[in-house]
Steps between C-alpha positions, in 0.01 A plus 500: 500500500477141681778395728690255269494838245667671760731247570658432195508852365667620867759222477598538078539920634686394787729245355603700206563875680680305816668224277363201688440180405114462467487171661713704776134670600284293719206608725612469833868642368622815665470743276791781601718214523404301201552813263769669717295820549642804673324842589583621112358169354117535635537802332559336129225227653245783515512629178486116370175452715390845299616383188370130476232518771324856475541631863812632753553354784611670829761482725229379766379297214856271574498482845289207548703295153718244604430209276376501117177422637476773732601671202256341278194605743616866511447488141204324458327716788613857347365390126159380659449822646613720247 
């Protein structure tokens, strides 16, 4: 999957489970703060990676996310090496 794959299928997933606007999701947006995640959200987040990206994500996986495009590179780096 090339990185403007994983960019629009991460935001539709995101948008519609966390009821943001779309246009709400930009690269260097935080991410926590632009969906309004707490502790029990990156837990629905990882089985939406599962479900619409094939792999699970750890919680030392999140540590370095901050923006959509940090978030963007964890996801493109765990599907090129799975």
């Amino acid at each position: 999957m090339e990185r403007p794959e994983i960019i629009s299928v991460t935001k539709k997933f995101l948008s519609e489970e966390f009821e943001v606007d779309i246009n709400t999701i930009k690269d260097d947006g935080n991410l926590r703060e632009t969906l309004d995640l707490d502790s029990l959200d990156y837990v629905d987040l990882v089985v939406l990676i599962d479900e619409h990206l094939g792999f699970k994500p750890t919680a030392e996986d999140f540590k370095s996310v901050e923006t959509f495009n940090d978030f963007y590179n964890l996801v493109e780096q765990k599907l090129m090496n799975a």
